[in-house]
Each structure stands twice: as structure tokens, then as C-alpha cells.
C-alpha positions, 0 to 999 in steps of 0.5 A: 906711234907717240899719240893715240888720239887728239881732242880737237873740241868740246862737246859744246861746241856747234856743228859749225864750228866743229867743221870748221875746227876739223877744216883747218887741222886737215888742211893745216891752215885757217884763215879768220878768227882763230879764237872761233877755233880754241874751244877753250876761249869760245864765248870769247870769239865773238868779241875778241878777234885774233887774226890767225894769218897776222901771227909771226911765221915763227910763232909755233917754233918761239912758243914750242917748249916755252919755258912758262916765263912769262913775266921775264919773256913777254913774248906773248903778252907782246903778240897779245898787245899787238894783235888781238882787237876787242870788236866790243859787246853786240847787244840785240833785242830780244823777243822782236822789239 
């Protein structure tokens, strides 16, 4: 009764990831990357990994009506810190050689 629908990806995104997007909101859970799921950070996810079982249990509660405070709070840039792992640039050659 409060949402008429939800958004959840983009048009650029494979069929794949669609699936895989739509897997984790019917079952409430996902194990992996979850960048691989955030439309917005996409061409990201293949580099960064954001290990979605290692966020607190608490997160949605501590992040739901955040305040936008960034600076003074730090509780994400702290998560951040912590928990994303920058698995570096994988570079392949193109055309065989």
C-alpha cells in the first residue's frame, strides 16, 4: 500500500546479474560480492569486493535514517576501511595474442 514499485537495476545490466539481483531480494539474502548487486557501482565490482555476509547484522538498523553526517559519524568510511578489498586491475589480451 506505501510502494507501487521498486527499481531493482538498470537496463545495462546483463541477464546474469539481473538474475542474480532478483535471487537475492526473493530470498532476502546473498552471498558474494555485494557490489556485483549495486547497479550503480557495476563497473566497479569486478575490481572492489565488498563481502556481503561480513557486513554487521546491524548495518540496515545503524544506517537507516542516517543523518548524512559523514564527517562527524564515520561509521561507514569505517566499514569501508575494514571491508572492501581492491583485488587490483585483471588485464587481458586482446585479440589472442
Amino acid at each position: 500500500g506505501v510502494v507501487d514499485f521498486c527499481k531493482l537495476g538498470g537496463r545495462t545490466r546483463e541477464p546474469a546479474a539481473l538474475r542474480d539481483v532478483v535471487a537475492a531480494y526473493l530470498a532476502g539474502s546473498y552471498t558474494g560480492n555485494l557490489l556485483w548487486l549495486l547497479d550503480t557501482l557495476e563497473a566497479l565490482a569486478g575490481r572492489l569486493w565488498l563481502d556481503n555476509a561480513a557486513l554487521p547484522v546491524d548495518f540496515f538498523e545503524r544506517t537507516d535514517g542516517c543523518s548524512h553526517t559523514c564527517r562527524t559519524c564515520g561509521y561507514c568510511a569505517d566499514l569501508a576501511a575494514r571491508l572492501i578489498r581492491d583485488r587490483g586491475v585483471d588485464l587481458r589480451p586482446l585479440g589472442g595474442h
